[in-house]
Structure formats: structure tokens, C-alpha cells
C-alpha positions as CSV (number, residue, x, y, z in Angstrom):
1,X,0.0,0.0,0.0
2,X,1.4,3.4,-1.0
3,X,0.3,7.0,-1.1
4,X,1.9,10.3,-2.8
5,X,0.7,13.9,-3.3
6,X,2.5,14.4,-6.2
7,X,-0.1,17.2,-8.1
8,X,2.1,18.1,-10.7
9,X,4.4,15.7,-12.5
10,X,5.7,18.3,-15.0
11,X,7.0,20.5,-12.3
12,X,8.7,17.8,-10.9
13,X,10.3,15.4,-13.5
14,X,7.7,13.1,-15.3
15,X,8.9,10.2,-17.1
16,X,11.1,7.2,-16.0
17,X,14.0,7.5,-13.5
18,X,16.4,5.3,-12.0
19,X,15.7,3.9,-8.9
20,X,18.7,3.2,-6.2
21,X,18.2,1.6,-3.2
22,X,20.2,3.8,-0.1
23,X,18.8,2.0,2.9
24,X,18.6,4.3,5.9
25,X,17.6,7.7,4.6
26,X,20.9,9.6,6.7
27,X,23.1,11.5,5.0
28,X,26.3,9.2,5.0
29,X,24.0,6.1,3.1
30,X,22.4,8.5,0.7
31,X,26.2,10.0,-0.2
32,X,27.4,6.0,-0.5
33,X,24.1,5.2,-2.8
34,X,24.9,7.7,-5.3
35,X,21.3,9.1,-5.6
36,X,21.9,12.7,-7.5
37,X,19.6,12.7,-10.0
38,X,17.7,9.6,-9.2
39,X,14.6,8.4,-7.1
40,X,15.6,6.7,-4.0
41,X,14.2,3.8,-1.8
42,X,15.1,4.3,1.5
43,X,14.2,3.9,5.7
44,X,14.2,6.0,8.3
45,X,17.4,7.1,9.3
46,X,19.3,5.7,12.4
47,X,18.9,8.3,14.6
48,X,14.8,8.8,14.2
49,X,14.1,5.1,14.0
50,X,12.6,5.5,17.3
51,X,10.7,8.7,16.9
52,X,7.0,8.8,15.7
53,X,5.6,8.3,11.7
54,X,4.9,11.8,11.6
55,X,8.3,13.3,12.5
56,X,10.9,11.4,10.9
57,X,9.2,11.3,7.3
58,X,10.2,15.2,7.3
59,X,14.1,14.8,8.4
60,X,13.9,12.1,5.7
61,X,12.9,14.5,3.0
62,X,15.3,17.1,3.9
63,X,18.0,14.7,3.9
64,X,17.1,13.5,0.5
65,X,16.4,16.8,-1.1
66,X,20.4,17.4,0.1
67,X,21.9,14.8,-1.4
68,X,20.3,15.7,-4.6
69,X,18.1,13.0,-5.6
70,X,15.3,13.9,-8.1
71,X,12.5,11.5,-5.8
72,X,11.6,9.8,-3.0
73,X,9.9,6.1,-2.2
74,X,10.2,6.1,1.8
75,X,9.5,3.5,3.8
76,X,7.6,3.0,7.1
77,X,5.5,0.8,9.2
78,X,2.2,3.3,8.5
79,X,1.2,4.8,5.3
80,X,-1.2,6.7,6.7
81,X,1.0,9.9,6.8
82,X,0.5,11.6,3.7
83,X,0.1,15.2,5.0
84,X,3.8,14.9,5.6
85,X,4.5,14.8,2.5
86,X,4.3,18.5,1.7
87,X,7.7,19.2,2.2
88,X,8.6,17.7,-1.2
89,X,6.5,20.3,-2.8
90,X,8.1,22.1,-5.5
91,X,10.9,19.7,-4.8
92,X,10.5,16.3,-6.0
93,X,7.8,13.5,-6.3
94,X,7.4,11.6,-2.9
95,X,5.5,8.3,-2.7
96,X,5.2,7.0,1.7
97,X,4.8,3.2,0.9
98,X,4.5,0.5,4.1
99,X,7.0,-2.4,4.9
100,X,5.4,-5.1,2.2
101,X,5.3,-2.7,-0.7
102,X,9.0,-1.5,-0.1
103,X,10.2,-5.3,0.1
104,X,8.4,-5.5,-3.7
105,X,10.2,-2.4,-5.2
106,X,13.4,-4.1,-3.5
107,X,13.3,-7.1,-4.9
108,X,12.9,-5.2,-8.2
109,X,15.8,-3.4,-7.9
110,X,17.9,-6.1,-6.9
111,X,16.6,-8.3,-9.5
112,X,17.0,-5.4,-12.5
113,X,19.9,-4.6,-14.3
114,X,18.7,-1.2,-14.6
115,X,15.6,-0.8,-12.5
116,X,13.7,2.3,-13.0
117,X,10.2,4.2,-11.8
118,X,7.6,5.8,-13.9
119,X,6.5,9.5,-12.5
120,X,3.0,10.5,-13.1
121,X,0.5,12.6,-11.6
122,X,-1.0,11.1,-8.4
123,X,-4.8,9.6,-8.9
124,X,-7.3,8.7,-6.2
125,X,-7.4,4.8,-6.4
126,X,-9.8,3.0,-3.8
127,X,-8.7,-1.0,-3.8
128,X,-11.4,-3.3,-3.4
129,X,-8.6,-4.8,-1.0
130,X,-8.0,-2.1,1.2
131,X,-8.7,-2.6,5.0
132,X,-10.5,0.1,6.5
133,X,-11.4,1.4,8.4
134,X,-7.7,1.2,10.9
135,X,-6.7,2.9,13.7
136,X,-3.8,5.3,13.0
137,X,-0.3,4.6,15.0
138,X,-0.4,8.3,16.0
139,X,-4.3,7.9,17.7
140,X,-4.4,8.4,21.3
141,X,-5.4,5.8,23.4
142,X,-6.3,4.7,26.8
143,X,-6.0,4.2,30.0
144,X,-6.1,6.9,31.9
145,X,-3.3,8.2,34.4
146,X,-5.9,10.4,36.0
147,X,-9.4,8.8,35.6
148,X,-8.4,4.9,34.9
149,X,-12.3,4.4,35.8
150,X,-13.4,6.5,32.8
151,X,-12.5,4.6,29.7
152,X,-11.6,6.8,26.8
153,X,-11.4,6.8,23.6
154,X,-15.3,7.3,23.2
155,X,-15.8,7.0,20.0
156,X,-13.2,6.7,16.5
157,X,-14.4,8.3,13.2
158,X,-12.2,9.4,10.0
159,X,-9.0,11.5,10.7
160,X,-6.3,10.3,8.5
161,X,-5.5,12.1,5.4
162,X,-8.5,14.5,5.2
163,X,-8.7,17.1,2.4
164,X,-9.0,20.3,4.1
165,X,-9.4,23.7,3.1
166,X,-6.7,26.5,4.0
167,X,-6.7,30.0,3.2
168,X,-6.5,29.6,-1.2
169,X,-6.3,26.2,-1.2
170,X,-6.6,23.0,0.0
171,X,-4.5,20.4,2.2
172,X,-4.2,16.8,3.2
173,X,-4.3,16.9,7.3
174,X,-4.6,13.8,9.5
175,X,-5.3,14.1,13.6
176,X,-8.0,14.7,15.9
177,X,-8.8,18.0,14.4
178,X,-9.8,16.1,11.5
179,X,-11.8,13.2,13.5
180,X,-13.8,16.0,15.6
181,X,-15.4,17.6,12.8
182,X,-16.7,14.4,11.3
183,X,-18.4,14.0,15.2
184,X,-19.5,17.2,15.3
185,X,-21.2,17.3,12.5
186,X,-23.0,13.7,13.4
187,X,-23.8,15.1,16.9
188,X,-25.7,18.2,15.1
189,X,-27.4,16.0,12.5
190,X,-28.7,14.0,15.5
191,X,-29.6,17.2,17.4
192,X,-31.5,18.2,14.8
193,X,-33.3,15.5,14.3
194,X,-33.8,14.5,18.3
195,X,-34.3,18.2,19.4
196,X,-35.0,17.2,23.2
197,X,-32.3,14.9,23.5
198,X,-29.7,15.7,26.2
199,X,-25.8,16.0,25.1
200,X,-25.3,12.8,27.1
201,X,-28.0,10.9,24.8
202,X,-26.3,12.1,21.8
203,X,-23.1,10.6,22.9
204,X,-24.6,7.2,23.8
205,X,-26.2,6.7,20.2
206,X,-23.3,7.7,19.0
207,X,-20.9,5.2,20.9
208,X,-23.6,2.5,21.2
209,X,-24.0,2.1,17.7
210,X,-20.5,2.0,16.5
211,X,-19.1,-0.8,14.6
212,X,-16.0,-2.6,15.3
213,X,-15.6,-4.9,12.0
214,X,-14.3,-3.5,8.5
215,X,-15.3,-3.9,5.1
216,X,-14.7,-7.5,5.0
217,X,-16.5,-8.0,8.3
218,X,-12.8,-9.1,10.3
219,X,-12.2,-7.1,13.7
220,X,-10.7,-3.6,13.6
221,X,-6.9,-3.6,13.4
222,X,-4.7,-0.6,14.9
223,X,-1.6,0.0,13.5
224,X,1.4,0.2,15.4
225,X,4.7,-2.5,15.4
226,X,3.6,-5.1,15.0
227,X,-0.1,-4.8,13.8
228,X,-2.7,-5.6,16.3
229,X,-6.5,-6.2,16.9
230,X,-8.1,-3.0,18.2
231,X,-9.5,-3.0,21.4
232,X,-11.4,-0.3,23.2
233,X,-8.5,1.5,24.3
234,X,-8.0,1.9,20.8
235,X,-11.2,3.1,19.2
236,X,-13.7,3.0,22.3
237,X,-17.2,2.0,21.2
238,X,-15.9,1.7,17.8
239,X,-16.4,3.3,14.3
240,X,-18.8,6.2,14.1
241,X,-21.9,5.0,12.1
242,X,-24.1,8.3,11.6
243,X,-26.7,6.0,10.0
244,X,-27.4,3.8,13.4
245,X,-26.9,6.5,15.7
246,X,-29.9,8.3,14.6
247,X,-32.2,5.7,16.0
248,X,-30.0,3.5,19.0
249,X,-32.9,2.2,20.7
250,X,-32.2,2.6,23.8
251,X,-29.4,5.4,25.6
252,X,-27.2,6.1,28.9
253,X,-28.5,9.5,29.6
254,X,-26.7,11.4,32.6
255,X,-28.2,13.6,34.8
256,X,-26.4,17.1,35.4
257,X,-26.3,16.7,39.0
258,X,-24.4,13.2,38.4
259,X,-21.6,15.0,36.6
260,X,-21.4,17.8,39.4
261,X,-20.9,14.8,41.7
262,X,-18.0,13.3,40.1
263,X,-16.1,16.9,39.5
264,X,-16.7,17.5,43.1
265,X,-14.7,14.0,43.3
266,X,-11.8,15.2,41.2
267,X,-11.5,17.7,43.1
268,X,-11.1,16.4,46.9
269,X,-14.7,17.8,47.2
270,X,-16.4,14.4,48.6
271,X,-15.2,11.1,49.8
272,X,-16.0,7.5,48.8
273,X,-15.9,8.1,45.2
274,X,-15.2,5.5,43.6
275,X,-18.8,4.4,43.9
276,X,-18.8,7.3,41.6
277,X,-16.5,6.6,38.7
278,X,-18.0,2.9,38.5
279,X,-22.0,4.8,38.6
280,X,-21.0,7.7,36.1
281,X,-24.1,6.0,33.4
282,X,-21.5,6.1,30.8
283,X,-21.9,4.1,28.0
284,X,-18.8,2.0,28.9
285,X,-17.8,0.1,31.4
286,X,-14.1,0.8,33.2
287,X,-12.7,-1.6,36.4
288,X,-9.0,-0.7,36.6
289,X,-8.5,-2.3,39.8
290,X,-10.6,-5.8,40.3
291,X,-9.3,-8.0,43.2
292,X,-12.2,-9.8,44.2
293,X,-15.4,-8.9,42.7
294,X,-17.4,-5.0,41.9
295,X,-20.7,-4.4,41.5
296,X,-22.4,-1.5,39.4
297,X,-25.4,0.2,38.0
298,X,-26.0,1.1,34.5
299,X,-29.5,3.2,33.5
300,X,-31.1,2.6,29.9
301,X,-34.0,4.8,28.7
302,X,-36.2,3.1,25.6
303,X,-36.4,6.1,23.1
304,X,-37.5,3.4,20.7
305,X,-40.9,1.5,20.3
306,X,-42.7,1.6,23.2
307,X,-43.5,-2.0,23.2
308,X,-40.0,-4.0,23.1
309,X,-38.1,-6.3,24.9
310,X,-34.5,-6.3,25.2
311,X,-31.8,-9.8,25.9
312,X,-28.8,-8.9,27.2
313,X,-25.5,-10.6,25.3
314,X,-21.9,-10.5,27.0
315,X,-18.7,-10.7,26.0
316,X,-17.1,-11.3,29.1
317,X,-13.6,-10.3,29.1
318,X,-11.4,-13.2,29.4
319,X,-10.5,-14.4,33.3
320,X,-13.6,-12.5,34.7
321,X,-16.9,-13.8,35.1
322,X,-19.5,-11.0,34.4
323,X,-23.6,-11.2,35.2
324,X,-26.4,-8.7,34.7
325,X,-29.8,-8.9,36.7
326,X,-31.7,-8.7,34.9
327,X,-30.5,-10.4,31.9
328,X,-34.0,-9.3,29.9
329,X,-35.4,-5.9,30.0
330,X,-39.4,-5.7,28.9
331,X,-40.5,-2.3,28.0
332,X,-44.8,-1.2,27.6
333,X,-47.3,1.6,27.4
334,X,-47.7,1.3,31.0
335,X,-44.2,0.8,32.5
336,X,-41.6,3.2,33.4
337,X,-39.1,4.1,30.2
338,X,-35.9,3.9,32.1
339,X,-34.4,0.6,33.7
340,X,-31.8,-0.3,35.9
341,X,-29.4,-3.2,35.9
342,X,-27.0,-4.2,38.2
343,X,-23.9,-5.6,36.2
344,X,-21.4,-8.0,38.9
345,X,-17.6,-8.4,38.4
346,X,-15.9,-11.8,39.5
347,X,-12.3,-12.7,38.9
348,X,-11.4,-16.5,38.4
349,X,-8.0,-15.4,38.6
350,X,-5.3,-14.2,41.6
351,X,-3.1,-12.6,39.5
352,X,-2.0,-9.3,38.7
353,X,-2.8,-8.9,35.4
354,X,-3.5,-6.3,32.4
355,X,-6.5,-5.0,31.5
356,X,-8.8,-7.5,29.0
357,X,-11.9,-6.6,26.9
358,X,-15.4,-7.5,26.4
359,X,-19.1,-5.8,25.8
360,X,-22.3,-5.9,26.9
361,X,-25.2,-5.5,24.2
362,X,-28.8,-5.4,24.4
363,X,-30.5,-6.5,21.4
364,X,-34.0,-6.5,20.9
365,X,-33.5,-9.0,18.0
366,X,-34.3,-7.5,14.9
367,X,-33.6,-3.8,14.5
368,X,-31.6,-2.5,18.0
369,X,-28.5,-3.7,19.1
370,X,-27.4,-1.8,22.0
371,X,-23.8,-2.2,22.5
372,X,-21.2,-0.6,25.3
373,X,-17.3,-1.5,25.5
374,X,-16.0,-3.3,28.7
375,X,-12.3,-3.0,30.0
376,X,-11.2,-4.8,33.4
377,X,-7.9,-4.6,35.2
378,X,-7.2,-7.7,37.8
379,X,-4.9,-6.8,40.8
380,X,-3.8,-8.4,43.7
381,X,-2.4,-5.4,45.4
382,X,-2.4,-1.8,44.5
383,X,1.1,-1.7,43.6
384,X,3.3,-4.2,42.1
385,X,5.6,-4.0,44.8
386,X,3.0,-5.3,47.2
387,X,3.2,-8.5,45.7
388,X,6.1,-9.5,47.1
């Protein structure tokens, strides 16, 4: 997989050129690969090897652009960095191509005589083989150092390599600056289309809906060395899906007064409040620090049909044992819309562990399903050192 934001291919030498391969894009490799003139396959160098995607593709460039090559094929864990590309405006062609891609081209050059590379103007080209959607290597992600019992992300929606405009022009900009526009704009859609609902409504259609398969129906990856399965401290609920959100079913509203609670907490207001963090009727579920066994509330209000009944499914995350009273939820003209359940936390194992995954969904079996992310921590004493 490869990307390139080369606009203009007259303005910066169209045709074929000879490809050299330099290895680590440093100075001292690119003098000893004799790339003046020619388009180069190289790595990051030495010294940035153990910086972040974003910040050694530029030092790359500007070591290329030095040693007088005429283009650039760099290589890197992530793709998904194009808007760092800019810095070969006006310069040369640049093409940011991933591990597997950059083992093909060097095979071809070791293979070849007298390899060479075809410039051309960049196209948009959407692969049916493509997986997407991925979390980028540069995302943030949880736990928590100051709230472990609030799990965060929330949600993950597009933020890699959006076209954005700038003052004449346009631009290529990845981050969260990017992703937060694509939620706002879902959270006023839904706002305009469920006027009374609270901000804390919004939010739980938003995260309860999410999906957390691609295209091809296999789990979200995350990049990052090596490639893993995303988990909710990757992507939280999972993948924005504006479609679903508008009509979730059921939501985790919050009262004011509940939030006013748990900032008095933060704050050395108030005591015991842990009972707080756990309570917060957040549409997750965070246990950082389960030694025996927690118990907690969760609050659903039907916004759907007013006749419906709900199962519960759980993906218990693995070494805990998880149950839910009650496991079924009926809903009618003449009950009350809002229900509480009481979910129970049991380790099966003494151990101090990391944190493992699972959800809780309610599904009403045809159009609803109702799903939060789950995240437990066992530990056998607060601090490592304990356990001694």
C-alpha cells in the first residue's frame, strides 16, 4: 500500500527515473548510494528510528532533497501519513509506501539490471482490497493516568489524510482535528433531528451504535509495530456510524447533577468516590483495579418503540466472570421508560494482570442492538511491589 501527493508531474520530472536503493535515509548512506539525479528507496534514518511516523518522514525529505536526488519512495510501518508529504512540494515526487510494498520495489531493484520508476501525476485509487477502516499509529489511546475508571477513547471516526481547506487552497491533514469535525457534524445531525435529547444521549447513540468490524467484516486492526486487533483502548465504542446512531434504541442519559458529583470528586470535594466513577451512566464500562469482585449500576431509557423487549448478550472479558440482573429488559405503554441493571464483576484469577476486553449489548432481536465496550484490570495489590 502506498500514497503520494504528487499534483504536478511536469514540475517535478515526469517520465522514468532510475531507482537506487540507499537504505537508511541519513546523510552518509544516501552520499554511498549515489542518488543525485535519481529516485531513492530508503528507511528512516538511524537516529529517528525511534521517533513517531509523523516526525521522521520530514528529516527524511530534507536529507534526500540534500543529497540531490530527483525523488523519494520512503518507507515505514504506516502509510497513513500523507500530510507529511508537503515538504517535497516544488521539490521532488514523494510516494510514503508500508514495509510489504517496499520489500516489492526491493526485490525489483535487486533483480533489475537497470531498475527504474515511472512518475506521473497522483490519482485517487480506492482498492477493493483495502482494509478500512484502521486505527492510525499516531491515535491516542487509553488508560487513563488520572481517571483509569473512565474509559476513553469514546468514539473513532475518519481523521487520517483529510482534504482540508486552507486559506487559497486545499491540504491533506490527519489528527483529531480532523476526526472532531466528522463527530460534530454527526452530533448536530442527531440534534436536529432529536431536538429534546440531552448531550449525554447524543453521545450514547453515537458510541452504542459504533461498529467494530471493516469492510470484510474481520475485527478492527490498529496499527502500530507489530499490527494488532483494536480493542477499546483503541477506538472505544468503535467506528462512528451516523446511519445507526440516529435511532439506537435505547441510551445512557446522565443527569447534570451526576456529573457535578464526580467533578466535586476530582477535586477532593467528597469522599468515597469510587462508587462514583463505577456509577458515572457512561456508555462503557471501566474496572482498573478488580481484586475480588465490583458491582455497578447502568441506567437505559427506551427512546425506541414503546412495546419492546430487550436480551442482554456479554462478551465477558477473558478471566472474569460477568452477570447482569436482569438479563432481559421488557418495555410497555404502562411501565416506566428507564431501567436499571446491576452488572457483577468476579475474577477466576489471583493474578496481577493487564487490563482484557469485552461488551455488553442489548438486542431486541431484529432492528436495535445496543452495544457498550467493557475494560477490566485484575490486581492483587495496588502496587506491584505489594506482591512481594
Amino acid at each position: 500500500m502506498g500514497q503520494s501527493l504528487n499534483y504536478n508531474a511536469a514540475m517535478n520530472n515526469s517520465g522514468s527515473q532510475a531507482l537506487v536503493f540507499a537504505g537508511s535515509c541519513d546523510p552518509e548512506s544516501l552520499a554511498l548510494g549515489n542518488v543525485k539525479g535519481k529516485t531513492v528507496l530508503c528507511y528512516a534514518p538511524e537516529e529517528a528510528s525511534r521517533w513517531s511516523p509523523q516526525l521522521i518522514l520530514p528529516y527524511a525529505i530534507n536529507y534526500t532533497i540534500e543529497a540531490g536526488a530527483k525523488g523519494l519512495i520512503f518507507a515505514q510501518y504506516t502509510a497513513n501519513n500523507l500530510d507529511s508529504l508537503v515538504g517535497c512540494e516544488g521539490f521532488m515526487p514523494c510516494a510514503l509506501v508500508d514495509f510489504e510494498i517496499a520489500h516489492r520495489i526491493f526485490s525489483y531493484w535487486d533483480m533489475t539490471e537497470n531498475p527504474v520508476v515511472m512518475v506521473s501525476p497522483a490519482v485517487s485509487v480506492v482498492g477493493n482490497g483495502v482494509l478500512s477502516p484502521r486505527v492510525a499509529s499516531f491515535s491516542s489511546r487509553d488508560p487513563s493516568l488520572l481517571f483509569p475508571g473512565i474509559l476513553k477513547p469514546d468514539i473513532t471516526a475518519p481523521g487520517v489524510n483529510i482534504l482540508a481547506a486552507v486559506r487559497g487552497s486545499y491540504v491533506f491533514y490527519s489528527g483529531t482535528s480532523m476526526a472532531c469535525p466528522h463527530v460534530s457534524a454527526v452530533t448536530a445531525m442527531l440534534k436536529s433531528v432529536h431536538p429534546q435529547w440531552s448531550p449525554a444521549m447524543i453521545k450514547s447513540a453515537i458510541v452504542t451504535t459504533a461498529y467494530v468490524t471493516d469492510r470484510f467484516g474481520m475485527p478492527i486492526q490498529a496499527e502500530a509495530v507489530p499490527r494488532k486487533l483494536a480493542d477499546p483502548f483503541d477506538f472505544g465504542g468503535g467506528h462512528i456510524d451516523p446511519n445507526r446512531a440516529v435511532d439506537p434504541g435505547l441510551v445512557y442519559d446522565v443527569d447534570a447533577r451526576e456529573y457535578n458529583k464526580f467533578f466535586n470528586c476530582t477535586l477532593g470535594y467528597l469522599g468515597g468516590c469510587e462508587s462514583y466513577y463505577l456509577n458515572l451512566n457512561l456508555p462503557s464500562i471501566a474496572v482498573p483495579d478488580l481484586k475480588d469482585r465490583v458491582m455497578l449500576r447502568r441506567t437505559v431509557t427506551n427512546i425506541g418503540p414503546a412495546e419492546a423487549t430487550y436480551h442482554l448478550v456479554v462478551e465477558a472479558p477473558a478471566g472474569i466472570d460477568v452477570s447482569v440482573e436482569p438479563s432481559v429488559i421488557n418495555f410497555t405503554q404502562s411501565t416506566s421508560k428507564s431501567v436499571t441493571f446491576m452488572v457483577t464483576f468476579t475474577t477466576r484469577q489471583r493474578v496481577q494482570g493487564g487490563y482484557t476486553f469485552g461488551s455488553l449489548t442489548w438486542s431486541d432481536g431484529s432492528t436495535h442492538s445496543v452495544r457498550i465496550p467493557i475494560a477490566v484490570r485484575t490486581v492483587i495489590q495496588d502496587f506491584v511491589a505489594d506482591t512481594s
